[in-house]
C-alpha positions as CSV (number, residue, x, y, z in Angstrom):
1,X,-25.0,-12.6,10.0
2,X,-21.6,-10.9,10.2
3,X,-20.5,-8.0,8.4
4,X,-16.6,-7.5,8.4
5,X,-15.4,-4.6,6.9
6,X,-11.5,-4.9,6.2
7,X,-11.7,-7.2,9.3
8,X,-7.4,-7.9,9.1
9,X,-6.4,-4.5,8.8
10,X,-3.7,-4.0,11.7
11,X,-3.5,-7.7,12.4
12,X,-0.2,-10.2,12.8
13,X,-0.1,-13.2,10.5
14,X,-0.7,-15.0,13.7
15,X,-4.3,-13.0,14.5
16,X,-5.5,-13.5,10.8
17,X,-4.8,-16.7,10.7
18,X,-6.9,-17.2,13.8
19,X,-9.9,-15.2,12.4
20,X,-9.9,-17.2,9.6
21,X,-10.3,-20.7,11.3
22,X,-12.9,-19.0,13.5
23,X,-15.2,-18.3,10.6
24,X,-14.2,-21.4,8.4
25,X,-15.8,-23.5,11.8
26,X,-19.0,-21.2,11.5
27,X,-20.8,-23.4,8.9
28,X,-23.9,-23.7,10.2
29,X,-26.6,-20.7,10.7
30,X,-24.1,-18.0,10.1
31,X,-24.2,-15.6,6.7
32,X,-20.5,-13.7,6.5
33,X,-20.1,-10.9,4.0
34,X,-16.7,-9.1,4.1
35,X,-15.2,-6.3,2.3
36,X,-11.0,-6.9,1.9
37,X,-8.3,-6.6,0.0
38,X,-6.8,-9.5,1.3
39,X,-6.7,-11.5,-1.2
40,X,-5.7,-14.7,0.9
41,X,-7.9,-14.4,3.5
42,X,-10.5,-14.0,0.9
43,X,-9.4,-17.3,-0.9
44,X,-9.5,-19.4,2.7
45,X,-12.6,-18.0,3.8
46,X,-15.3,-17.1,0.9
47,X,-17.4,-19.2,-1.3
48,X,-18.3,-16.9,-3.4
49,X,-17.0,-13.6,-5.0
50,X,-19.0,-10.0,-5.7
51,X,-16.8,-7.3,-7.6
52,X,-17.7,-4.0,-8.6
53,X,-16.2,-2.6,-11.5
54,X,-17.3,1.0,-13.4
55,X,-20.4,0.8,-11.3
56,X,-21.4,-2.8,-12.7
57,X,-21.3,-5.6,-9.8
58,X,-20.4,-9.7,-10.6
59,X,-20.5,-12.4,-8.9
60,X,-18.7,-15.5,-9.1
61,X,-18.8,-18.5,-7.3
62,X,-16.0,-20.1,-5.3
63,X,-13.0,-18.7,-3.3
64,X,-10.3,-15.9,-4.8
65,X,-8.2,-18.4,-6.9
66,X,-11.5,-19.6,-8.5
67,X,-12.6,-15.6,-9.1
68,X,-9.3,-14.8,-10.8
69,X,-9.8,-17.8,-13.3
70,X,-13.1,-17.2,-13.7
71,X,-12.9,-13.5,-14.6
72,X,-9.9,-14.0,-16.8
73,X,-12.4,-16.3,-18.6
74,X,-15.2,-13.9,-18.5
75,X,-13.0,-10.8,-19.7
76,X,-12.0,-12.9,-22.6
77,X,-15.3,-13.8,-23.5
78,X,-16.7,-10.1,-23.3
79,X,-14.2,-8.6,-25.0
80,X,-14.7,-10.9,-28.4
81,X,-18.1,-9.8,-27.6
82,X,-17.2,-6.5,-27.3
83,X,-15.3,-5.9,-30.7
84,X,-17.8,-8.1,-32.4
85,X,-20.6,-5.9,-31.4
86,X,-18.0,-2.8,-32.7
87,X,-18.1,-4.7,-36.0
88,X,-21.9,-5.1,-36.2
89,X,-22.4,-0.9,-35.0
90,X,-19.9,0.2,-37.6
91,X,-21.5,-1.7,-40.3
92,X,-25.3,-0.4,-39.1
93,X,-23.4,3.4,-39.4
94,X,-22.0,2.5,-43.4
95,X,-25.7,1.3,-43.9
96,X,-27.2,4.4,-42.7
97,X,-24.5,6.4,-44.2
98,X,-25.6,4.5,-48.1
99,X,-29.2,4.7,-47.2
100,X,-29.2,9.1,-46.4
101,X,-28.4,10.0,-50.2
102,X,-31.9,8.2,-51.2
103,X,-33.8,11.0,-49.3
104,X,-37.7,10.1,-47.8
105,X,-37.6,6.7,-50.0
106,X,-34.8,5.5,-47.4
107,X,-36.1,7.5,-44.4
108,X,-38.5,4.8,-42.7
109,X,-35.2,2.1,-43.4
110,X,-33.1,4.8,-41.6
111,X,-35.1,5.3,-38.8
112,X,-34.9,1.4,-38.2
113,X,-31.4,1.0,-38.4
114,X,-31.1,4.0,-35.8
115,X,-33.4,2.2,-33.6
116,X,-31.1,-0.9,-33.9
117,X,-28.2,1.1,-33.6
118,X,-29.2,3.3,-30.3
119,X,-30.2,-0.2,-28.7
120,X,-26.3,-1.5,-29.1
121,X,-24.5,2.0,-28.0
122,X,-23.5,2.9,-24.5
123,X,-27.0,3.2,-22.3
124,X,-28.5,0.7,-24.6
125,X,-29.9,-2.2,-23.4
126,X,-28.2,-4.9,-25.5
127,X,-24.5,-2.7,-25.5
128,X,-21.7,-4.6,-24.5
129,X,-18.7,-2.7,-22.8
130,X,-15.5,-3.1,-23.5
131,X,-13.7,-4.6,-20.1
132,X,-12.2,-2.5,-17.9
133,X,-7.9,-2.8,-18.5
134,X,-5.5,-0.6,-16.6
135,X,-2.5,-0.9,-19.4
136,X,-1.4,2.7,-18.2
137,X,1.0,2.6,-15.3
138,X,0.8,5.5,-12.8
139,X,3.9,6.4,-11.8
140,X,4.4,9.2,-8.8
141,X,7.7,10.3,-7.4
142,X,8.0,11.9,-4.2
143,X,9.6,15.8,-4.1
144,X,13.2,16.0,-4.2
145,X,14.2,15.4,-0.5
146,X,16.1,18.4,1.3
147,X,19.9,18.1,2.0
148,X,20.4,16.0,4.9
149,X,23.4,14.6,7.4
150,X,24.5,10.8,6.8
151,X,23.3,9.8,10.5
152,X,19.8,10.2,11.2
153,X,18.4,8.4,13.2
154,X,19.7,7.1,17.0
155,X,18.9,4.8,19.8
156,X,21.7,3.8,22.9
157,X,20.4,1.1,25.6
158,X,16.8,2.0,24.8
159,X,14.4,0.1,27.3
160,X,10.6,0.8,27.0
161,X,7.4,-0.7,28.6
162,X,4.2,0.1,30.2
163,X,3.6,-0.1,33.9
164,X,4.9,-3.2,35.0
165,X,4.9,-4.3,31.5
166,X,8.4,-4.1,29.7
167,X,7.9,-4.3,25.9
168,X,11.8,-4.1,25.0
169,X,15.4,-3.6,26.0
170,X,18.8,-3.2,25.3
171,X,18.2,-1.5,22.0
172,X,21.5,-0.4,20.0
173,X,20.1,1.3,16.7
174,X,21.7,3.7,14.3
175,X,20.2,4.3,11.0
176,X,21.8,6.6,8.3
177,X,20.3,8.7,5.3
178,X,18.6,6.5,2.0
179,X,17.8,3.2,5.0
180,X,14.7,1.8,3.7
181,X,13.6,-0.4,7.2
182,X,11.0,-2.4,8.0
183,X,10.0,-3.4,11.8
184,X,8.4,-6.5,12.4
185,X,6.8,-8.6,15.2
186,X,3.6,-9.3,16.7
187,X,0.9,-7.2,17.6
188,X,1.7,-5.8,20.5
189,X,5.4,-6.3,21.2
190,X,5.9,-2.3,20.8
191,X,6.5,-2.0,16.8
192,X,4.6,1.3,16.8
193,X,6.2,2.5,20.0
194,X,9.1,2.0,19.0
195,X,8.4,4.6,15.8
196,X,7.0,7.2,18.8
197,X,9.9,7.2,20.7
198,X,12.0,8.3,17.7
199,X,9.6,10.8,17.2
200,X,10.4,12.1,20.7
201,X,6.3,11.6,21.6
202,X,7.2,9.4,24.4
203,X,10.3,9.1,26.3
204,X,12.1,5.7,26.9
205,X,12.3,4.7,30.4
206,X,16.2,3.8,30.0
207,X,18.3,5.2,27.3
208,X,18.5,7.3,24.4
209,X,16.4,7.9,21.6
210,X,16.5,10.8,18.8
211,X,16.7,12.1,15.2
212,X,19.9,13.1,15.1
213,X,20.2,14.0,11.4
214,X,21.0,17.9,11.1
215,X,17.9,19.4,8.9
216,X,15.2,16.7,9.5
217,X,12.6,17.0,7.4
218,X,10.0,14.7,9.0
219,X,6.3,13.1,7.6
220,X,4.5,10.8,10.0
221,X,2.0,8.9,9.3
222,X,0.6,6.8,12.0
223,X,-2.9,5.2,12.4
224,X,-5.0,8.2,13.7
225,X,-3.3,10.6,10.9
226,X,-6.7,11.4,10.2
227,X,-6.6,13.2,13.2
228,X,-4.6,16.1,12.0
229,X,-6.5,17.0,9.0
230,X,-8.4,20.1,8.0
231,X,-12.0,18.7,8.2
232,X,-13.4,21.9,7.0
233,X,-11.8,21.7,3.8
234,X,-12.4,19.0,0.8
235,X,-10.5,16.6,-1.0
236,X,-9.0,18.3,-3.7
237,X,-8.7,21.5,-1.5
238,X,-6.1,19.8,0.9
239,X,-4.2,18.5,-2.2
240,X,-4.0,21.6,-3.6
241,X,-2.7,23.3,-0.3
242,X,-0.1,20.5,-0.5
243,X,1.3,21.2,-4.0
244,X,0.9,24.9,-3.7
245,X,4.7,25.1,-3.6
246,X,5.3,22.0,-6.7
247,X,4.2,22.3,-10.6
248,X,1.4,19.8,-10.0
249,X,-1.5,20.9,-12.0
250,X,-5.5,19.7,-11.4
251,X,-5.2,17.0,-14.1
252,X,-2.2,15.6,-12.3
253,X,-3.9,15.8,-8.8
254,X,-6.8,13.9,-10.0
255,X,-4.9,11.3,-11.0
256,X,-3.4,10.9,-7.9
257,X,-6.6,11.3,-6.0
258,X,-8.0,8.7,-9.0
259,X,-5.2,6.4,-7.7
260,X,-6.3,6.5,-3.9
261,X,-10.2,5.6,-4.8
262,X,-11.1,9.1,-4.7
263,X,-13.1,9.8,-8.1
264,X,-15.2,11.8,-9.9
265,X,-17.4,14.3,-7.2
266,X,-16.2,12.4,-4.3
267,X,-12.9,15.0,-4.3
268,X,-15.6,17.7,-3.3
269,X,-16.3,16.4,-0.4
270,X,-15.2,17.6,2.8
271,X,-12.9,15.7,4.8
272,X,-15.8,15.4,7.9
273,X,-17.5,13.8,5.5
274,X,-15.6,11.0,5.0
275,X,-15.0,7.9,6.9
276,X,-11.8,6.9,9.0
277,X,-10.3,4.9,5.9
278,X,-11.1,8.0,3.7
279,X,-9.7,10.1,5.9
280,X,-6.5,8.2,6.0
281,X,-6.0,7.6,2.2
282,X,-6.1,11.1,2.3
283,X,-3.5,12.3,4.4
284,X,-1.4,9.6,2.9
285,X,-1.9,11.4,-0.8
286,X,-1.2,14.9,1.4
287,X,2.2,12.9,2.4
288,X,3.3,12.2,-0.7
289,X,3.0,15.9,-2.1
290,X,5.3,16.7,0.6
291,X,8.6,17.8,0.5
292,X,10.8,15.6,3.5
293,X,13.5,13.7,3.9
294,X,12.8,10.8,6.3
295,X,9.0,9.2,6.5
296,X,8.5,7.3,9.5
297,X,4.8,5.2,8.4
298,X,2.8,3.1,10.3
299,X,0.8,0.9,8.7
300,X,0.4,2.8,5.8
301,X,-1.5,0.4,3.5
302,X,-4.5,0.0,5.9
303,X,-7.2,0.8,3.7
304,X,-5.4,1.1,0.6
305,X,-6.2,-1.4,-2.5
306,X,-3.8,-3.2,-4.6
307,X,-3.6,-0.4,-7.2
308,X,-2.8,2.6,-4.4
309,X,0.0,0.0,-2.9
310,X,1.4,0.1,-5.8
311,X,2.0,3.6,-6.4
312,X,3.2,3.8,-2.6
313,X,5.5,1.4,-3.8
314,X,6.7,2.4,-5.9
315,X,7.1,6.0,-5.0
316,X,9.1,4.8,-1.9
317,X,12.0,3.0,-4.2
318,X,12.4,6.1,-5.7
319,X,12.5,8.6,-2.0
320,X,15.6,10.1,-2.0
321,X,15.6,10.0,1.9
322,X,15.2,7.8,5.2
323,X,12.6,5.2,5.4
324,X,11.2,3.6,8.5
325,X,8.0,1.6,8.1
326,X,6.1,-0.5,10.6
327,X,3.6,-2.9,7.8
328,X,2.0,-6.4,8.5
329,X,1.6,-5.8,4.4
330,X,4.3,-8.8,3.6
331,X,4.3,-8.0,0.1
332,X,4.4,-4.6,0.4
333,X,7.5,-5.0,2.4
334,X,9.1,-7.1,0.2
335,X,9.0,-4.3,-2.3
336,X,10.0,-1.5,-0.7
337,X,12.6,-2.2,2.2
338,X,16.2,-3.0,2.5
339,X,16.7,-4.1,6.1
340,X,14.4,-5.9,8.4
341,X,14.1,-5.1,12.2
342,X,12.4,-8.0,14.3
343,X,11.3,-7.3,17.9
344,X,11.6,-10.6,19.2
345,X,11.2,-11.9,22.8
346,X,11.8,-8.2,23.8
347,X,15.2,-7.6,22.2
348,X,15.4,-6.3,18.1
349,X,17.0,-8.1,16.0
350,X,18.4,-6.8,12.7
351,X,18.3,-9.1,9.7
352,X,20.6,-7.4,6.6
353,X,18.9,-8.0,3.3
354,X,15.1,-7.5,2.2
355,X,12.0,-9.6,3.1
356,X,13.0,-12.5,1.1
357,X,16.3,-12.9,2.7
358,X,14.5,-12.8,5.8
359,X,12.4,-15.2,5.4
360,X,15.3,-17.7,4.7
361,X,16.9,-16.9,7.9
362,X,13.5,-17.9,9.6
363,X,12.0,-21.1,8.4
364,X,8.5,-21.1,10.3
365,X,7.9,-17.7,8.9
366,X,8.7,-19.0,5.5
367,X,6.4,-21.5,5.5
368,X,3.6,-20.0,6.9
369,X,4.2,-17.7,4.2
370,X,4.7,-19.5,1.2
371,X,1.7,-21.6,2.6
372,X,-0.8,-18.8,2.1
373,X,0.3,-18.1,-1.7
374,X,-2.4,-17.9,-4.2
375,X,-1.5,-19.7,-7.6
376,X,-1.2,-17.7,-10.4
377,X,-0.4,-14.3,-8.7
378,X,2.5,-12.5,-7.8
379,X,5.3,-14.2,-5.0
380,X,7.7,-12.6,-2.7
381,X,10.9,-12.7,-4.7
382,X,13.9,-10.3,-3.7
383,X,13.3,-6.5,-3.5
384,X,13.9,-4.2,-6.6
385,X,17.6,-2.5,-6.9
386,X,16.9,1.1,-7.7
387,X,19.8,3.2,-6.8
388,X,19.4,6.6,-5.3
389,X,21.4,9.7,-6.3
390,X,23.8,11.2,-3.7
391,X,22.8,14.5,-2.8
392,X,26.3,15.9,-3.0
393,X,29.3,16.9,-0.7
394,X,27.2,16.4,2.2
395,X,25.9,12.9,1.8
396,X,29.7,11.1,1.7
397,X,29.9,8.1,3.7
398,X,30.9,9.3,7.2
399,X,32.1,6.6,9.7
400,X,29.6,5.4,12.3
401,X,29.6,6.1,16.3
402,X,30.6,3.1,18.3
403,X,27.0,1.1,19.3
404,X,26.2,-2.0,21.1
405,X,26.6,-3.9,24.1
406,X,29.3,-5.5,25.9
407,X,30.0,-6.9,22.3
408,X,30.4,-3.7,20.8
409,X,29.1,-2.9,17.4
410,X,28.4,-5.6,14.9
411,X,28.1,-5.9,11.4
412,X,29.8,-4.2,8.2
413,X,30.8,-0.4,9.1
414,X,29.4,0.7,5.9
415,X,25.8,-0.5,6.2
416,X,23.5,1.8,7.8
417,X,21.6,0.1,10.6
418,X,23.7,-1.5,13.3
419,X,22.9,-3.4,16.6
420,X,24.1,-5.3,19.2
421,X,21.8,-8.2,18.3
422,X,22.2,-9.4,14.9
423,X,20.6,-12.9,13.4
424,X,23.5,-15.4,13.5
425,X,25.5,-13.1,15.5
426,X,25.0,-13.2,18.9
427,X,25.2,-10.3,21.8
């Protein structure tokens, strides 16, 4: 028997794809049973579907695609159900209501119909509840950013590696205030590196490599976040430290918290309480309370589910500041960044334009993509245009410094990121 729990979090398309012909081939003698939110792994690799909803647990047979049908069939079906019993209970209360002016002559008649009655209400054993539907959207902006400097981020002839390992080189990079960039590559080729050097954490072997920006206002979130949290202190207590200097009131951090998978008494528990994922959804809620004004994430949707992505998401169109975001979360991606930065064969390579655009500048990663859609939910399509508001005088357009190689600098002086790589372009 194998028991996978979120067994693709931090892996390349590549490595998932791998796992899942590895446990398609194990027909025979093995039992799998995963927890995911990957929905198309789950669709290649499971026959059969458990979800747990308001504490009651279904099952349905078949892969994801057949579990999305077949629930949209069986929340149809329970919700006739559903207002049909509501019929039947108010007309048992208008009997009971005709039968009370009668007095003791009625009373043994009453007394059945509440018997009937208490057997169709909530705890009863013949009650019916209504299915669960999230029509209310959550939405959750980040605080306003603090005033910041046009450039803010920098790297000249940046070369990086370990031992006699070089990950990258010749790295050009300059990325201005309200970039929303995404890095890409394979596991391994120094994505998260990359986000440590600008940090100053590490320093590259050749080169430069800084936040430049005057008045940086930094959140990290990286993969161990978990590590910097106040163990000694629960849930709600470290959101509450968080929004000590906001208007957020309880009701709205329960919300939040509701959003993230943290319900009822589980914000009362103390953070050495909970497990790694916990821990991290946490910091991630602590994040967003934060006033900053460049986020530098790492994987931030490890652990998150579909409903918490898209508060993230949507909170992230809105940030007023600098974005820089290592994610194997294609979708995710797509909805949130601008600009695409591809370590590939050691060099980055920018692509202008969101995920979808990038995809049509790279044909295998198209199809592999488009390959693994699930019919009947949500594509990649282009990102959403949501304009952010200049924050004044300061944040004018200023003219870049001069980057790149022998080539010099490349691309359209009024976007953001530049490099002395760019797809189509050359050195």
């Amino acid at each position: 028997m194998l028991l996978l729990d979120e067994p693709t979090n931090h892996m390349d398309l590549e490595s998932v794809e791998w796992l899942e012909r590895y446990l398609i081939e194990q027909t025979s003698g093995i039992a799998l049973c995963v927890v995911s939110h990957d929905r198309e792994f789950l669709d290649r690799v499971c026959t059969k579907i458990v979800e747990t909803e308001q504490g009651v647990a279904r099952s349905y047979t078949g892969n994801y695609r057949n579990f999305i049908d077949q629930k949209a069939a069986n929340d149809e079906r329970r919700m006739k159900d559903h207002e049909e019993q509501q019929k039947v209970i108010k007309g048992i209360k208008q009997e009971i209501n005709d039968l009370r002016p009668q007095g003791e002559s009625a009373a043994q008649a009453i007394k059945s119909k509440e018997r009937q009655l208490a057997e169709l209400l909530p705890g009863g054993p013949l009650h019916i509840a209504r299915p669960f539907v999230d029509k209310k959207k959550f939405e959750f902006r980040f605080p306003p950013s603090p005033r910041c400097s046009q450039d803010v981020i920098e790297l000249e002839g940046v070369a990086h590696g370990y031992k006699e390992a070089p990950l990258f080189s010749d790295i050009d990079l300059a990325i201005e205030r309200g970039d929303r960039i995404a890095i890409l590559g394979p596991n391994g080729a120094g994505k998260s590196t990359l986000l440590r050097l600008i940090m100053g954490r590490e320093k590259p072997r050749e080169g430069r490599a800084e936040i430049t920006a005057s008045n940086a206002v930094l959140q990290y979130f990286e993969q161990d976040q978990a590590n910097v949290l106040p163990l000694e202190k629960t849930v709600m207590q470290t959101m509450e430290d968080a929004s000590r200097d906001s208007d957020w009131v309880y009701e709205q951090l329960r919300a939040l918290l509701g959003r993230f998978m943290f319900k009822d008494e589980k914000v009362n528990d103390k953070l050495a309480t909970l497990s790694g994922g916990e821990k991290a959804r946490v910091a991630l809620c602590r994040m967003l309370l934060t006033p900053s004004n460049l986020l530098l994430l790492d994987e931030p949707t490890n652990h998150l589910d579909i409903s918490a992505k898209e508060v993230l998401e949507e909170a992230i169109r809105h940030y007023e500041g600098t974005v820089v975001m290592v994610s194997h979360d294609r979708y995710f991606v797509s909805q949130t960044a601008n600009t695409i930065l591809a370590l590939e064969d050691g060099k980055l390579i920018v692509y202008d334009g969101d995920y979808r655009s990038y995809m049509e500048q790279n044909e295998r990663t198209q199809e592999k993509v488009e390959a693994r859609y699930i019919p009947g939910l949500t594509r990649i399509q282009s990102a959403p245009k949501i304009e952010v508001q200049p924050q004044g005088e300061a944040m004018k357009e200023t003219r870049k410094k001069n980057f790149g190689g022998k080539g010099g600098p490349s691309g359209n002086k009024n976007k953001g990121v530049k490099n002395a790589k760019r797809q189509g372009a050359g050195v």
